[in-house]
C-alpha positions in Angstrom: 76.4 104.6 153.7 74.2 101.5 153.8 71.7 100.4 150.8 69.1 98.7 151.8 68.4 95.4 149.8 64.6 96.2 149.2 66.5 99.3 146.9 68.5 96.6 145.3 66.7 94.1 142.4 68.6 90.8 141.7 69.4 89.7 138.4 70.1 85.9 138.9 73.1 84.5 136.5 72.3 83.0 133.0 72.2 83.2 129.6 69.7 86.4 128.5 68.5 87.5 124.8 69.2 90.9 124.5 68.7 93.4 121.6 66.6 94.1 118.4 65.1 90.6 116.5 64.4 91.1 113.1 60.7 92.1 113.5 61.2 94.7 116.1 64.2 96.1 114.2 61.7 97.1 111.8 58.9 98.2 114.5 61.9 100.6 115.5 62.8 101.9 112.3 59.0 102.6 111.6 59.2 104.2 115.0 62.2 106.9 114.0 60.3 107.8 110.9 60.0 111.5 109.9 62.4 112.0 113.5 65.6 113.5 113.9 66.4 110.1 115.4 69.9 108.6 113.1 69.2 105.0 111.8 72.6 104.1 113.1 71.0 104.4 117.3 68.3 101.8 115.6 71.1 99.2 114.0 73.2 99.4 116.6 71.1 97.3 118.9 70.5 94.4 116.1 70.9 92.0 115.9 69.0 90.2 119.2 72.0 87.5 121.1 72.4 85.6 123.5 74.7 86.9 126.6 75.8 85.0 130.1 74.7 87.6 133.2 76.5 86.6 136.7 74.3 87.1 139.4 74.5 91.1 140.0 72.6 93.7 142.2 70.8 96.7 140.8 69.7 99.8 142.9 66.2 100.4 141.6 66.5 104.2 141.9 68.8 106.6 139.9 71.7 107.8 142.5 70.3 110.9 144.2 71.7 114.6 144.5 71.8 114.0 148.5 73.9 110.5 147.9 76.3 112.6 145.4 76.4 115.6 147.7 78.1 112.8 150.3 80.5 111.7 147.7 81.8 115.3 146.6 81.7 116.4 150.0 84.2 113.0 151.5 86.0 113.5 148.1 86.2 117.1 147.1 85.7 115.9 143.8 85.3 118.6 140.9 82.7 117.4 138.6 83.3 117.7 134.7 81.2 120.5 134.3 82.6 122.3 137.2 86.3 121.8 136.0 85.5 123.1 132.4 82.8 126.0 133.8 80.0 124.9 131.4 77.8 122.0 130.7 74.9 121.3 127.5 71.6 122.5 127.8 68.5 122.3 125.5 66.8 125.4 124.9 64.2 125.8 122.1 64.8 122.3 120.8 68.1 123.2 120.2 71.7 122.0 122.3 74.2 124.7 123.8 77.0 125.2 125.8 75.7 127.4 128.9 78.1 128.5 132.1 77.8 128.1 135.3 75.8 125.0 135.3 77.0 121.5 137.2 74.8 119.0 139.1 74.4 122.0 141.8 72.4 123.7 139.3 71.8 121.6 135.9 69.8 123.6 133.8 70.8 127.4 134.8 67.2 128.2 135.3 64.3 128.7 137.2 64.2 124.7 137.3 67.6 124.7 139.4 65.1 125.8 142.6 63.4 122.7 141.7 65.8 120.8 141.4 67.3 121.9 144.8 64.5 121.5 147.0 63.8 117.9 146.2 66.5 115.7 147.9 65.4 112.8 146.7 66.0 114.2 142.7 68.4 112.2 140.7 71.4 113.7 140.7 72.0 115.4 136.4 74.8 117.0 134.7 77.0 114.3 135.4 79.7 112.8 132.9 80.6 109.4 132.7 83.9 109.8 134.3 82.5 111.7 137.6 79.9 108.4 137.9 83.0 106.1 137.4 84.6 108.2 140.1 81.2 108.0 142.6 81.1 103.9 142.4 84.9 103.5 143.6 84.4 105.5 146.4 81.2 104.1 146.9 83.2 100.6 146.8 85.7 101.8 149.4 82.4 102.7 151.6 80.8 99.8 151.6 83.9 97.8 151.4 81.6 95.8 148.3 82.6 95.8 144.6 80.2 98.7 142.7 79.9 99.9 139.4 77.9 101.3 136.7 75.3 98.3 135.1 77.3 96.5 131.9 74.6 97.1 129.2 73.8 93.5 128.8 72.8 94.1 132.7 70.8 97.3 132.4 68.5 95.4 129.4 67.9 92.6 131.5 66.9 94.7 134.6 65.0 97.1 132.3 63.0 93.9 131.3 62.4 92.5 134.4 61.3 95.9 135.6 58.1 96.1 132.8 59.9 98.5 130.4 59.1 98.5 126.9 60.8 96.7 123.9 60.7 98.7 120.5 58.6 96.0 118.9 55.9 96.3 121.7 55.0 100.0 120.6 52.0 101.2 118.3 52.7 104.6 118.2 55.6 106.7 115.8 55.9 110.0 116.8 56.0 112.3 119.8 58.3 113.2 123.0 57.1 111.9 126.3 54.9 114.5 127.6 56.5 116.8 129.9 53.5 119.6 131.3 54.6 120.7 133.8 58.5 121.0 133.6 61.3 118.2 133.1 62.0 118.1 137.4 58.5 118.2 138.3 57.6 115.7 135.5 60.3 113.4 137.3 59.3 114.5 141.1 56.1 113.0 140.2 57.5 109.7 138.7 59.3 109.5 141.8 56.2 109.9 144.3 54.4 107.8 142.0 56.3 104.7 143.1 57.5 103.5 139.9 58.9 100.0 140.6 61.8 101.0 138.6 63.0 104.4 138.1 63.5 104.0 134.5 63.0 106.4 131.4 63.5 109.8 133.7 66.9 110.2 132.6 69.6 108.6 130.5 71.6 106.4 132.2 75.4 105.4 132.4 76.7 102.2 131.4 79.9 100.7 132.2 80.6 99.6 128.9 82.2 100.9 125.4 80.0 101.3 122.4 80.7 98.6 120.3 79.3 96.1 117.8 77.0 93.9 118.8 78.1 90.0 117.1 76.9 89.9 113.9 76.0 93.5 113.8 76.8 96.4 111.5 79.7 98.0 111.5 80.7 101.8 112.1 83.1 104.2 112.1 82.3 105.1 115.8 82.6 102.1 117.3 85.4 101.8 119.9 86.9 103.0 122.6 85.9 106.8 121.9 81.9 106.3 123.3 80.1 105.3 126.1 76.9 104.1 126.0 73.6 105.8 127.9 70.4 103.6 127.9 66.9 104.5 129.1 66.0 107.6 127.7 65.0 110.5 129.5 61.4 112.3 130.3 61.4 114.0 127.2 63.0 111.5 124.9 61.2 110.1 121.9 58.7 106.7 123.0 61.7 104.4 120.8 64.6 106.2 122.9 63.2 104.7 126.0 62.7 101.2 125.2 64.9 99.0 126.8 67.2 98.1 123.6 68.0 101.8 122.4 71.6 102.4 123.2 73.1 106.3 122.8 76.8 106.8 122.5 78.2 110.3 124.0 82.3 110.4 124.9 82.5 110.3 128.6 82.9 113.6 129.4 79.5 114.4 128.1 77.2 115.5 130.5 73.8 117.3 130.6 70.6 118.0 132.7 69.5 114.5 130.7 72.3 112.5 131.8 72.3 110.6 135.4 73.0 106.9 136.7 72.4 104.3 138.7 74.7 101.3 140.6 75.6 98.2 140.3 76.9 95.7 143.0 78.2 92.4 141.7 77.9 89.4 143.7 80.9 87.6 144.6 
């Protein structure tokens, strides 16, 4: 399986700035007003800091259901949600455990035919844990080191790729507009030609949620959490900003949840 480098964006090596400054702390906890949104998502990403990058390779696109399909079929691996029987799903604003669903068929609806006749679709209802286990075969593959983006990574790619930072919004309320379904919503970024496939679906980061230095603290900081950044087609305008970070353990997985690789470079 070869990647082409015009699918691959190049973050030199440096020193970045990444997080929430003061002022755009408070643009973001404007933003979360009157939301369901927990102040703790906002304070974890504050306070802004300094971090050293090494050069690293990005794929610009979200790892597909036809690339997965290759992995489970060289593999046999049993996804998460195909081990336990069940995966989340939101129905009428509201989260629940449904059976039967797994990346073959995310949502357990009429979206699954969708979902399935688009190739190129990013592969969804994927856990932490089954992404981990895609990048080391994927390493064994390409005989290259790959992994999921660190988060310092993902926010300096985000950047460089025109996304959003929370103090650079206006408006406070209101979902991403989604009119005519979640996968066609996405099948349309996708033909669109978006530079960076950002913002369609959260996204799986290699690292632990933990405290940024200087931050706050909290209780659920650790090795318990990984951390999903991006936001997904439906998420709220401050969810997919490049500094929001969401912690879910990494078996978590839903039709929301998906990832992209990383390829350091030696």
């Amino acid at each position: 399986m070869m990647i082409p480098d015009n699918d691959l964006i190049k973050i030199p090596a440096g020193e970045y700035t990444i997080g929430l400054s003061n002022d755009s702390l408070e643009s973001a906890y404007r933003l979360i007003r009157n939301t369901a949104i927990k102040q703790e998502f906002i304070s974890s990403s504050f306070p802004a800091h300094a971090v050293h990058v090494d050069e690293v390779l990005i794929k610009k696109f979200l790892t597909t259901c036809e690339e997965f399909s290759v992995f489970i079929a060289d593999t046999g691996h049993v996804t998460e949600a195909e081990k336990e029987g069940w995966g989340w799903v939101l129905f009428k604003e509201r989260w629940q455990k449904r059976n039967g669903v797994s990346w073959r068929a995310p949502f357990g609806s009429l979206d699954d035919e969708r979902y399935r006749a688009h190739g190129d679709m990013p592969v969804m209802q994927v856990s932490w844990n089954d992404a981990a286990s895609y990048t080391a075969w994927l390493s064994v593959r390409i005989g290259k080191p790959v992994r999921l983006p660190r988060e310092a990574e993902w926010e300096v790619f985000a950047r460089l790729g025109g996304v959003a930072g929370a103090g650079e919004f206006s408006n406070e309320n209101g979902a991403a507009a989604a009119p005519n379904g979640f996968v066609e919503t996405i099948h349309q970024a996708l033909d669109a030609g978006a530079h960076v496939s950002t913002g369609l679906l959260w996204e799986w980061t290699e690292d632990w949620y933990s405290s940024y230095p200087g931050g706050m603290e909290s209780k659920e900081y650790g090795r318990t959490y990984r951390v999903l950044r991006g936001g997904s087609a439906v998420s709220m305008p401050v969810q997919r900003t490049r500094e929001f970070r969401l912690r879910k353990c990494p078996t978590a997985r839903s039709p929301y949840y998906g990832f992209r690789i990383a390829i350091p470079v030696e």
